[in-house]
LUMBA-380296 format. One record per atom (N, C-alpha, C): residue in one letter; x, y, z; chain. Coordinates in pm, whole numbers, plus 32768, in hexadecimal, padded with zeros to 4 digits. Each point is the difference from the previous one (the first is absolute). Layout:
BEGIN
{code->A	x->X	y->Y	z->Z	unit->A} .
...
//
This chain:
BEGIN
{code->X	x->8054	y->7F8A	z->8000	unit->A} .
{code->X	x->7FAC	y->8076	z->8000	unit->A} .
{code->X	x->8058	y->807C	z->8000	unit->A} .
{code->X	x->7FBC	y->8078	z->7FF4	unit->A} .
{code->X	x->8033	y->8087	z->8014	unit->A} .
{code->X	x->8082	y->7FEE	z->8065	unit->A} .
{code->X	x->805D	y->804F	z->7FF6	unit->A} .
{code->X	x->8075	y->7FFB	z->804E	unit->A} .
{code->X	x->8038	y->80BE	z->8005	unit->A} .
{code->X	x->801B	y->802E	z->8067	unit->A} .
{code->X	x->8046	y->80B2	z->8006	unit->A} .
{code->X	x->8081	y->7FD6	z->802A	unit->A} .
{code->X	x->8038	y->8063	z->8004	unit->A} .
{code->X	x->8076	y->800F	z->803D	unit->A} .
{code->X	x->7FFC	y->8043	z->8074	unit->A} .
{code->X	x->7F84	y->8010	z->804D	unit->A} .
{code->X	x->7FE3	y->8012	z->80AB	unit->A} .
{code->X	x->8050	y->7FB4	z->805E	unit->A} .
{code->X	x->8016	y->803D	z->8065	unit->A} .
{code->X	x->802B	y->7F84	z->8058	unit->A} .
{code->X	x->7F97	y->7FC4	z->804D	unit->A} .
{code->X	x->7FE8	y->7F70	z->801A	unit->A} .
{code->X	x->7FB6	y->7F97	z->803F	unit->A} .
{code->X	x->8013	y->8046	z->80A1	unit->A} .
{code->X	x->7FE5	y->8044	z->800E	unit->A} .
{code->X	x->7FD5	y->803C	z->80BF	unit->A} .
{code->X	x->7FD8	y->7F7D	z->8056	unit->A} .
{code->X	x->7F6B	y->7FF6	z->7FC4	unit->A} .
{code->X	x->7FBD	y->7F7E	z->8042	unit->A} .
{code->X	x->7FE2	y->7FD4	z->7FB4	unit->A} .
{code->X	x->7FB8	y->7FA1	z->801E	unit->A} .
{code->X	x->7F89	y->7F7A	z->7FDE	unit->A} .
{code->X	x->7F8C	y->8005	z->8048	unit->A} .
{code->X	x->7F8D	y->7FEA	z->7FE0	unit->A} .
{code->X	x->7F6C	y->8036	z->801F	unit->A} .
{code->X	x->7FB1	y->7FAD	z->7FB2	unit->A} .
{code->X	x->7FBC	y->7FD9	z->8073	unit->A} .
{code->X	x->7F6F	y->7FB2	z->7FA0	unit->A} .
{code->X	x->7F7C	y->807B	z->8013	unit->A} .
{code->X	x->7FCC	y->8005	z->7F76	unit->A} .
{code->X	x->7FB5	y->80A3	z->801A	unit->A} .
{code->X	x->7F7B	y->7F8F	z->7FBE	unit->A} .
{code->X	x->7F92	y->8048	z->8034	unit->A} .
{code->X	x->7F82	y->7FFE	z->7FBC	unit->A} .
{code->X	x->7FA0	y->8088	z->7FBD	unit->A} .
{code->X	x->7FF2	y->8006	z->7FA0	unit->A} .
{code->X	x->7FAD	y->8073	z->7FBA	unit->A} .
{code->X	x->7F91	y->7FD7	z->8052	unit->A} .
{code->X	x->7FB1	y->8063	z->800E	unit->A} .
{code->X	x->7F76	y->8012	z->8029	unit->A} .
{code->X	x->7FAE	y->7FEE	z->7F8B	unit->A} .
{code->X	x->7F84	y->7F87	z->7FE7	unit->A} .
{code->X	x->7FA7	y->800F	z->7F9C	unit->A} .
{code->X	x->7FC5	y->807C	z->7FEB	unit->A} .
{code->X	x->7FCB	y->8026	z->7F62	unit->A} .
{code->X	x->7FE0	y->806F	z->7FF4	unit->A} .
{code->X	x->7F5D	y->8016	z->805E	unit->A} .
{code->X	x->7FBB	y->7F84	z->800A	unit->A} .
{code->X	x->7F96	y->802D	z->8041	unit->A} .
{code->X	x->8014	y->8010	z->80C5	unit->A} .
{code->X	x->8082	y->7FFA	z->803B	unit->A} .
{code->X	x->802D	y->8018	z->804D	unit->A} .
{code->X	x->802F	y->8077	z->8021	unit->A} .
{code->X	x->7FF4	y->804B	z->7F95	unit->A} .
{code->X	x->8032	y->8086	z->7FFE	unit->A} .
{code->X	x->80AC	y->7FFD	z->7FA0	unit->A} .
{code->X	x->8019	y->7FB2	z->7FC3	unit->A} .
{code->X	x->8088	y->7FFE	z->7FC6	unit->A} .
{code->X	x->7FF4	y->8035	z->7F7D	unit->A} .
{code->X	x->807D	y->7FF1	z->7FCA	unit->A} .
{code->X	x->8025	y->8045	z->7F84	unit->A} .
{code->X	x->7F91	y->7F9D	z->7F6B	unit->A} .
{code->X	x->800C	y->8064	z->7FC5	unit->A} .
{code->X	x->7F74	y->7FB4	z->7F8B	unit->A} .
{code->X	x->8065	y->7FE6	z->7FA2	unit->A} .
{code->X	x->806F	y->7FEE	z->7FF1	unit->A} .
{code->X	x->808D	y->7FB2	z->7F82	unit->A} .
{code->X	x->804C	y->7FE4	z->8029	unit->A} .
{code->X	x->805F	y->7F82	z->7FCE	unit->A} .
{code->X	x->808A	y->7FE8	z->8062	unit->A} .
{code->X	x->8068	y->8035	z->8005	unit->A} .
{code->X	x->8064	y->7FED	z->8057	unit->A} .
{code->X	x->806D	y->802F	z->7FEA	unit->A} .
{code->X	x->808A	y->7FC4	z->7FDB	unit->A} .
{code->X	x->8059	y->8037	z->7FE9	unit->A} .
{code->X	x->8064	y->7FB6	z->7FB4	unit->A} .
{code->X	x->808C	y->8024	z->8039	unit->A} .
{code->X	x->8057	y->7FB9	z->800B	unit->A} .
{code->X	x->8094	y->8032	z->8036	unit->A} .
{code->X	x->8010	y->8082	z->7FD6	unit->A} .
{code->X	x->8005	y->803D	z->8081	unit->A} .
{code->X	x->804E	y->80AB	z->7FC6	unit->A} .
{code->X	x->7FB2	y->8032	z->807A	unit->A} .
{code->X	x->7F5F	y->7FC7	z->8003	unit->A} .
{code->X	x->7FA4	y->804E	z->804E	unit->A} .
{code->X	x->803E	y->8020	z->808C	unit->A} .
{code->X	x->7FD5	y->8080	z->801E	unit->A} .
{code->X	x->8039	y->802D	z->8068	unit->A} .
{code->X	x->7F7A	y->8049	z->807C	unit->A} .
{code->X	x->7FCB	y->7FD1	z->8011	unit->A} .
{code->X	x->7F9D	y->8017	z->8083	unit->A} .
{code->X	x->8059	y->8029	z->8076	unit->A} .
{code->X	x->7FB2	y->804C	z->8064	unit->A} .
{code->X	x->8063	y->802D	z->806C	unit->A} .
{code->X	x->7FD8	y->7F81	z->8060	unit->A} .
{code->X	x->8093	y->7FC0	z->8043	unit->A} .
{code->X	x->7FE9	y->7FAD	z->805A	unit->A} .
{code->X	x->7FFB	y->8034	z->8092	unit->A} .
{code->X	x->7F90	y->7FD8	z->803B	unit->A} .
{code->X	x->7FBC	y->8050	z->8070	unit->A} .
{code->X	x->800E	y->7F82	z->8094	unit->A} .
{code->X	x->805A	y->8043	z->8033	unit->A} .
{code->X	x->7FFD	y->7FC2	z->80BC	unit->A} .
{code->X	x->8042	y->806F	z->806A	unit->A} .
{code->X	x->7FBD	y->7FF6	z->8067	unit->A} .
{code->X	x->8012	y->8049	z->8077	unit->A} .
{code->X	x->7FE3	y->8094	z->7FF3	unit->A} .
{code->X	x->7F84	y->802F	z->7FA2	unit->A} .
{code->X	x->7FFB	y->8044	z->7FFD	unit->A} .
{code->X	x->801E	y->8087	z->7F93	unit->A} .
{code->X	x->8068	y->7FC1	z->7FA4	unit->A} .
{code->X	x->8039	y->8020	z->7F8E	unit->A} .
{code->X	x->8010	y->7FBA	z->7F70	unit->A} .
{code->X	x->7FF0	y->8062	z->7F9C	unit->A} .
{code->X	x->8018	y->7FCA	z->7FA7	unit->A} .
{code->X	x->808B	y->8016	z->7FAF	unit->A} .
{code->X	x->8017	y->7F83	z->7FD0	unit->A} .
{code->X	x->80B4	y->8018	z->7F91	unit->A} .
{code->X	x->7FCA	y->7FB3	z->7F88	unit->A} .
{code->X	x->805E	y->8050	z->7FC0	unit->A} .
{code->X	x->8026	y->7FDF	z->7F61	unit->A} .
{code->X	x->802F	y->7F69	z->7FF6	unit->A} .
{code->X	x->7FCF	y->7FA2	z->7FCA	unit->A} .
{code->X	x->8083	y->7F94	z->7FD9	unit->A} .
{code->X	x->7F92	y->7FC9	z->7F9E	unit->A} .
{code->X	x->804F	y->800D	z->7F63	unit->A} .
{code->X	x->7FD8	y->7FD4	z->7F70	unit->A} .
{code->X	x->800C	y->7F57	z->804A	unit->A} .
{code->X	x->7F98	y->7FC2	z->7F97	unit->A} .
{code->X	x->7FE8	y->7F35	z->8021	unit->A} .
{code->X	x->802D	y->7FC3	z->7F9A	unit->A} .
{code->X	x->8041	y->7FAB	z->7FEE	unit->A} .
{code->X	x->801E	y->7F8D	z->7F98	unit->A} .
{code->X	x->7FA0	y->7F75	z->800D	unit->A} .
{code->X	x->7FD8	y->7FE6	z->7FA7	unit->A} .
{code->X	x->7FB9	y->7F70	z->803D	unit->A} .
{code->X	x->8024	y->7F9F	z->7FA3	unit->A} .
{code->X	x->807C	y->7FC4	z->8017	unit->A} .
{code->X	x->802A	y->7F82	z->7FC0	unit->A} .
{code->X	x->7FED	y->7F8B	z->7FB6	unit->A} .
{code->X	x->7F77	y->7FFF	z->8044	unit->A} .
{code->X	x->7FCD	y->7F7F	z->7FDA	unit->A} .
{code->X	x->7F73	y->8008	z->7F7F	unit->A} .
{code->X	x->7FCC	y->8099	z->8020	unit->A} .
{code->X	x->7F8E	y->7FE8	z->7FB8	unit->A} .
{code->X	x->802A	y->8075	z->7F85	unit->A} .
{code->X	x->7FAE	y->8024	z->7F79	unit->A} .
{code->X	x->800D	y->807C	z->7FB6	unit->A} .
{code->X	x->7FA3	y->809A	z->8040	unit->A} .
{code->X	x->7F9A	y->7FAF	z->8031	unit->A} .
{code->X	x->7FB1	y->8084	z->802A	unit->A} .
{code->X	x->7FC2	y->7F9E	z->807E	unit->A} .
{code->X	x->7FDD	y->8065	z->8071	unit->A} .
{code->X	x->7FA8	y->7FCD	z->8063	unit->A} .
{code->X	x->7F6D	y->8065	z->8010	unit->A} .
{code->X	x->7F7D	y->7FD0	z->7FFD	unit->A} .
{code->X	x->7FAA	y->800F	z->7FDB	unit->A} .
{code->X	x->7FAB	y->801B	z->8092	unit->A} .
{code->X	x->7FA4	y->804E	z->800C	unit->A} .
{code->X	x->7FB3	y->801B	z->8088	unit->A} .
{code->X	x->7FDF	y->7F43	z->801D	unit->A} .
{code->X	x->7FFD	y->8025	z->80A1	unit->A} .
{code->X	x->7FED	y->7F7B	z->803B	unit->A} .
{code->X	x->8082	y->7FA8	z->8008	unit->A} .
{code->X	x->806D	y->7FE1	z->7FB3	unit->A} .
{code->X	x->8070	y->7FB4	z->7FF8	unit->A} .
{code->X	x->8049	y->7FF3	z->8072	unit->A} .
{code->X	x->804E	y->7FC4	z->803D	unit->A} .
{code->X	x->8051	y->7FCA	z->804C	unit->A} .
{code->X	x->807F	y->7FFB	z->7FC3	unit->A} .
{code->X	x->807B	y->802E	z->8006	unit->A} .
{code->X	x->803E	y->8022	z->7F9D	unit->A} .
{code->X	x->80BD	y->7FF6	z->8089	unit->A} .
{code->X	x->8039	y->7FF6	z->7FD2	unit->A} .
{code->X	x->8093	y->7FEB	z->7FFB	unit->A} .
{code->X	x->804B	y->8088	z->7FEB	unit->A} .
{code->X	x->8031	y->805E	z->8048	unit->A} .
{code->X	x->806B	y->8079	z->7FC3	unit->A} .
{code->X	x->804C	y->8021	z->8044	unit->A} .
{code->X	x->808A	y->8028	z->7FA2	unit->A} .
{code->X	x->8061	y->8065	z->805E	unit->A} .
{code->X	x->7FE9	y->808B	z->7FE7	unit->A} .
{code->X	x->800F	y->8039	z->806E	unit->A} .
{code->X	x->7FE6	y->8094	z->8026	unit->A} .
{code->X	x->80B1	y->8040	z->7FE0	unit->A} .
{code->X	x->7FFB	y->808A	z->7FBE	unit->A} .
{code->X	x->804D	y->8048	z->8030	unit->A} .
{code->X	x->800C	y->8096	z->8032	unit->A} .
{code->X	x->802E	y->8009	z->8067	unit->A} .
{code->X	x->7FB9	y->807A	z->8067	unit->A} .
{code->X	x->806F	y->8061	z->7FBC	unit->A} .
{code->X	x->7FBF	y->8091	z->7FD5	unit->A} .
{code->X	x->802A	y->8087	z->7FE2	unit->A} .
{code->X	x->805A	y->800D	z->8075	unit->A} .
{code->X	x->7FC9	y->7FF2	z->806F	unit->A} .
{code->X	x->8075	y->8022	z->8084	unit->A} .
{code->X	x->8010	y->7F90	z->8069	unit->A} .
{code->X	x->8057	y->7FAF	z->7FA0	unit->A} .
{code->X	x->7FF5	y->7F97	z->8064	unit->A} .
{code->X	x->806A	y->801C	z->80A8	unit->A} .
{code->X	x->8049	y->807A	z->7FE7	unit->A} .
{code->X	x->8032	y->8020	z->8091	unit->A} .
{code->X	x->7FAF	y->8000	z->804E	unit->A} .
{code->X	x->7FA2	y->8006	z->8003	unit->A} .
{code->X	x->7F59	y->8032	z->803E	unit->A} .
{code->X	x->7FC2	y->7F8A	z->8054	unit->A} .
{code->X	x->803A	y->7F8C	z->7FB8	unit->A} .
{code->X	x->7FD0	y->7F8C	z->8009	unit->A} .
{code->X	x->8037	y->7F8D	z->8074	unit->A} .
{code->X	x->8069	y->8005	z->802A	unit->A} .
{code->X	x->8071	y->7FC0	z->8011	unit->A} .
{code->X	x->7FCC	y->7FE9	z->8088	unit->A} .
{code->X	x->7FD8	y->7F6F	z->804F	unit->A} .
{code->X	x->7FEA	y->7FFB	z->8083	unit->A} .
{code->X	x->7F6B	y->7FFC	z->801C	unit->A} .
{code->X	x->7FCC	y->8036	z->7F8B	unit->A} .
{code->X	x->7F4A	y->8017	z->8011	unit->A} .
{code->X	x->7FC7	y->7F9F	z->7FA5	unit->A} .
{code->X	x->8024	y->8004	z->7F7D	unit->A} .
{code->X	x->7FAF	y->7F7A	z->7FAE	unit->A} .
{code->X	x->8024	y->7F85	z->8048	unit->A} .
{code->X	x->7FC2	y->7F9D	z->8021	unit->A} .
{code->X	x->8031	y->7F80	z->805A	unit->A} .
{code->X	x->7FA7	y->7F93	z->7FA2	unit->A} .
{code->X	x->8039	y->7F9A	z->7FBF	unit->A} .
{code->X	x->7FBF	y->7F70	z->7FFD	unit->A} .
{code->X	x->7F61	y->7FF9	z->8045	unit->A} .
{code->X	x->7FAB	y->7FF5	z->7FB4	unit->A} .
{code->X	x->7F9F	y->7FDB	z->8074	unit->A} .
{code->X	x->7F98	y->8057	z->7FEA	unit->A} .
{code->X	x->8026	y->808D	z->7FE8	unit->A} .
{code->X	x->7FD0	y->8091	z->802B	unit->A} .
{code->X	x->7F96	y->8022	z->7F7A	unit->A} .
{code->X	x->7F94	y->8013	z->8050	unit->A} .
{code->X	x->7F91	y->8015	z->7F99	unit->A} .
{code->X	x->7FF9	y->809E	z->7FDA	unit->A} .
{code->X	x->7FDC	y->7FF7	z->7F6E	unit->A} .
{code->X	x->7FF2	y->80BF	z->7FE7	unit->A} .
{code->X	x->7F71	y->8003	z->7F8A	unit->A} .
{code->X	x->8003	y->8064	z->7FD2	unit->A} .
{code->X	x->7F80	y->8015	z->7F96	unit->A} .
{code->X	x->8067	y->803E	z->7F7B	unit->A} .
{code->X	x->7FC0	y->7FB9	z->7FAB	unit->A} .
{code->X	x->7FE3	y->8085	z->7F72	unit->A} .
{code->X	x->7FCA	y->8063	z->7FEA	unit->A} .
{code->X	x->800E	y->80A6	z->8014	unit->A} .
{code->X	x->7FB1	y->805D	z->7FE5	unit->A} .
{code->X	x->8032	y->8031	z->7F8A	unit->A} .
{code->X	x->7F89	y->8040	z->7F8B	unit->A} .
{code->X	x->8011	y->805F	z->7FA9	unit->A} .
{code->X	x->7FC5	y->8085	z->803C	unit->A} .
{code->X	x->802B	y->804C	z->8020	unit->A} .
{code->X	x->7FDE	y->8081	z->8057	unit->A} .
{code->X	x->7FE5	y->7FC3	z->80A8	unit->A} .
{code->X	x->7F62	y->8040	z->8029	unit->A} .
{code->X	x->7FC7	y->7FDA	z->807B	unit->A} .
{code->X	x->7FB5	y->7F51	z->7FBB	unit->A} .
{code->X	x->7FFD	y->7FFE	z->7FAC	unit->A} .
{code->X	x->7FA0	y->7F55	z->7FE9	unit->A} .
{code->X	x->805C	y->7F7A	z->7FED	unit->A} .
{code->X	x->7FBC	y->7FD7	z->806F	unit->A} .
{code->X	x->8049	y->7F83	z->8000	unit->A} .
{code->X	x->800B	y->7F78	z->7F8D	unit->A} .
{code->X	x->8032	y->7FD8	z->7FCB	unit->A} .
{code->X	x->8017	y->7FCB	z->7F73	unit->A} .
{code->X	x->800F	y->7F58	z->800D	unit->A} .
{code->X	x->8047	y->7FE9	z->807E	unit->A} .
{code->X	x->8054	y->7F94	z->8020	unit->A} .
{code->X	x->8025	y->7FEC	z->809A	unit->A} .
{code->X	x->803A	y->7F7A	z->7FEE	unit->A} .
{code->X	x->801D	y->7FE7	z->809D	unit->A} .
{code->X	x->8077	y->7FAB	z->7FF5	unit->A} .
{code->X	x->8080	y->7FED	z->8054	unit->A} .
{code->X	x->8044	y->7F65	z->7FE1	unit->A} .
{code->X	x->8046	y->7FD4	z->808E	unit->A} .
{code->X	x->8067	y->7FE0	z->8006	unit->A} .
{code->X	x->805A	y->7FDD	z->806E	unit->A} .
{code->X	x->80AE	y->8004	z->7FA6	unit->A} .
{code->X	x->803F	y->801C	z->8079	unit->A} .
{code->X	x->8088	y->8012	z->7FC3	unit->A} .
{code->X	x->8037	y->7F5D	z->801D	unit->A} .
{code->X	x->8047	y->7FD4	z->7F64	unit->A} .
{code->X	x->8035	y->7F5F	z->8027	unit->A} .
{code->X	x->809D	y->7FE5	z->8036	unit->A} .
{code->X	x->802B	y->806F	z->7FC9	unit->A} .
{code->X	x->80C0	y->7FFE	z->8021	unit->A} .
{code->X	x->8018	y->806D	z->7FE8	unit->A} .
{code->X	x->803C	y->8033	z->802C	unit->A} .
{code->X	x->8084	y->808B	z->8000	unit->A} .
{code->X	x->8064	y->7FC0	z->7FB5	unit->A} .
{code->X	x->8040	y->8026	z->7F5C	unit->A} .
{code->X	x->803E	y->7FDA	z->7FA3	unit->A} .
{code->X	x->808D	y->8073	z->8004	unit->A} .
{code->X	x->7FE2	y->806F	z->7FC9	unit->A} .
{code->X	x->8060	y->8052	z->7FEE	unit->A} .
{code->X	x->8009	y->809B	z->804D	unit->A} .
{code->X	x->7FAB	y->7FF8	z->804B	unit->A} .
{code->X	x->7FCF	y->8096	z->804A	unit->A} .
{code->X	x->8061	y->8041	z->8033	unit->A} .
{code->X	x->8059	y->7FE2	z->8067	unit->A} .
{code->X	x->807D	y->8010	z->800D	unit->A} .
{code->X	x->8053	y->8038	z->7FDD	unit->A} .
{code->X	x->7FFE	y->7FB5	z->7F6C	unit->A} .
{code->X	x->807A	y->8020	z->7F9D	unit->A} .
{code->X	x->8000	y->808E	z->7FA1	unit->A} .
{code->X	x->7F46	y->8014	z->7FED	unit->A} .
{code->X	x->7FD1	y->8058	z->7FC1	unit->A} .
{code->X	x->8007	y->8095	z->8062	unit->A} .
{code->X	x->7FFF	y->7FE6	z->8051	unit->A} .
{code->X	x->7FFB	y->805C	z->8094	unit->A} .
{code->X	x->8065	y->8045	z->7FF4	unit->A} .
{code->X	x->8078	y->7FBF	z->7FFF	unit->A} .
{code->X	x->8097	y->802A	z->800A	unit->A} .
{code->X	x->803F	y->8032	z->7FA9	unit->A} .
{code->X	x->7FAC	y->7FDE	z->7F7C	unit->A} .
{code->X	x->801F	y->805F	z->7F82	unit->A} .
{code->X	x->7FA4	y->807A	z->7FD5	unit->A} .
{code->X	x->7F8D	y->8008	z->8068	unit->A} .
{code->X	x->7FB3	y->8054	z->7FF8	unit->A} .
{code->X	x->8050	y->8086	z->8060	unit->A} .
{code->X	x->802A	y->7FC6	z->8065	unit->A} .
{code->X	x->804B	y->8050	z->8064	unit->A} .
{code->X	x->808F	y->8036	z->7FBD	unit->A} .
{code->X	x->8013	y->7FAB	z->7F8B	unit->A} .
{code->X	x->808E	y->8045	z->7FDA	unit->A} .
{code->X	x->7FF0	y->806B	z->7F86	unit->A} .
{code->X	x->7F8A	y->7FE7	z->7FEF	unit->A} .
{code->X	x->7FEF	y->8053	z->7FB3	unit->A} .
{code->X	x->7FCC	y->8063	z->800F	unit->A} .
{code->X	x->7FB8	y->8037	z->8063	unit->A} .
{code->X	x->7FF7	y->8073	z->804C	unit->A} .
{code->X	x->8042	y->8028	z->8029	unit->A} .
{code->X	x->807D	y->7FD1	z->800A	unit->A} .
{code->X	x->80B0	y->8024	z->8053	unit->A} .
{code->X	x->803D	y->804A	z->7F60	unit->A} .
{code->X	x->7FDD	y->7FCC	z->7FD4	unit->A} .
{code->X	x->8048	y->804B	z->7F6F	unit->A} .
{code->X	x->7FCB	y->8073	z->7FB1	unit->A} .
{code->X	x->7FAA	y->7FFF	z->8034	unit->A} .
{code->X	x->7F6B	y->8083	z->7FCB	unit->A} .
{code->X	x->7FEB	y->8060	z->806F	unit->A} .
{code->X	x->800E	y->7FEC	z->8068	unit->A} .
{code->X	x->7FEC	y->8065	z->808B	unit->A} .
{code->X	x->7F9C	y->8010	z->8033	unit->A} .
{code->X	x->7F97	y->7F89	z->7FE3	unit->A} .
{code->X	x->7F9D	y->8004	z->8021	unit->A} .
{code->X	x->7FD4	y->7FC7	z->80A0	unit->A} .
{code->X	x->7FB7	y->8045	z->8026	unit->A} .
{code->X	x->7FF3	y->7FE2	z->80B2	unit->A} .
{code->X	x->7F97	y->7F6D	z->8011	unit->A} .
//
């Protein structure tokens, strides 16, 4: 299937919300980027989904996440840890996080690269 050159952050089993559930009325496809929503906040991280071409309202679906700021992340996403899909305030989706893959790694180059730009 579809493949980016993102880095694999996590692994996540996500579920779309059927459209008569209130979910999205077309599917989505690697690239899609919904804000991933826990504790209160929402972040950026574009989805890859490996296994399928498009995932369709209602699906059960397989993806790696990669977080815009994954410094952000580091110590708080945990194995286990349930979050939502929002497109704005509407909830879209739901999943659980399956492994912490590369978050870390993405973190530390996120941090170095704010070291090189001057950014706070």
């Amino acid at each position: 299937m579809a493949s980016t050159n993102r880095p694999r952050d996590i692994e996540v089993e996500l579920t779309l919300l059927p459209t008569e559930h209130g979910g999205r009325h077309q599917p989505v496809f690697t690239g899609y980027r919904p804000q991933f929503y826990y504790s209160g906040h929402d972040w950026d991280a574009p989805h890859e989904y490996p296994d399928v071409a498009q995932v369709n309202p209602g699906d059960t679906v397989r993806a790696f996440l990669a977080f815009l700021s994954p410094q952000e992340h580091v110590g708080h996403v945990k194995p286990g840890m349930a979050f939502l899909l929002r497109e704005g305030q509407r909830v879209v989706g739901y999943g659980s996080v399956l492994r912490i893959i590369d978050l870390e790694r993405s973190a530390e180059t996120a941090r170095a690269r704010e070291g090189r730009t001057g950014a706070v």
